[in-house]
Phi, psi and omega in degrees: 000317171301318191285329175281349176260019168247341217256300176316278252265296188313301174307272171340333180261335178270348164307326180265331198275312194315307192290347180340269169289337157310327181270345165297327183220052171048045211049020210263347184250028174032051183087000180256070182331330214261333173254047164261129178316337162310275170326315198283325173294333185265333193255346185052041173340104144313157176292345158296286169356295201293336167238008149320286188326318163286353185278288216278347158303322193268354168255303179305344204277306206301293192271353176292318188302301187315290215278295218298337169293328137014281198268309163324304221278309168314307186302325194289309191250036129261348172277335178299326179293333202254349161266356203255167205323291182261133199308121136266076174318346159285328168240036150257321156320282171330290212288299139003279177307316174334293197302312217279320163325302172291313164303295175348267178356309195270354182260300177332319190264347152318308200301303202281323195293317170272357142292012157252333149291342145280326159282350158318257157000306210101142180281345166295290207291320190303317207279310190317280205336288180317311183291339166299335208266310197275315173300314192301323174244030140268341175273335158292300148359273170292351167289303183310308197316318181311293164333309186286354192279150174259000000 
């Protein structure tokens, strides 16, 4: 029960740590937070840093891709177990753990990406980051309202 309520709160922080600078700088740094000029002023990045930061972006990016296909390729043949005529409920389970096994894989290693952006960081720039994160996703937050508003 702890790891799924640490496993929510880790999914969540990393859904705000990826989109960070994009948003700062509308998408123009494809996700790289870190060169956005906005960012380079709040978090102040040596240039070894900014490319610690792209090594390990352009790998995890490399291995987060490999697992969420994974976690599709899993999902596909359980749901195929959970379409075909007759129910075998023992190997929609089976099938199931499987999926839930794969997701685990893919939060955990979500999880070491942000435990490598943080000893990057520091616990000050780190603290930055997060708060960057949190203005970002109240100004999309009133941007969708904003749509929705007539």
């Amino acid at each position: 029960m702890i790891f799924r309520k640490t496993g929510l709160w880790v999914i969540g922080l990393l859904i705000i740590l990826f989109p960070v600078a994009a948003a700062a700088d509308e998408g123009s740094t494809h996700g790289r937070w870190w060169q956005s000029p906005a960012m380079e002023d709040r978090i102040n990045l040596s240039p070894q840093e900014r490319q610690t930061l792209d090594d390990l972006y352009t790998q995890k990016r490399k291995d987060l891709f490999d697992m969420r296909a994974e976690v599709e390729r899993q999902r596909l043949e359980m749901d195929s177990v959970l379409e075909a005529p007759s129910l075998d409920q023992r190997a929609a389970f089976k099938k199931f753990k499987k999926l839930e096994a794969k997701r685990q894989k893919l939060s955990e290693e979500r999880f070491r990406y942000l435990l490598d952006v943080r000893k990057i960081l520091g616990r000050d720039r780190y603290l930055k980051l997060m708060e960057a994160a949190k203005e970002e996703r109240s100004r999309r937050g009133h941007l969708r309202q904003d749509r929705l508003d007539p």
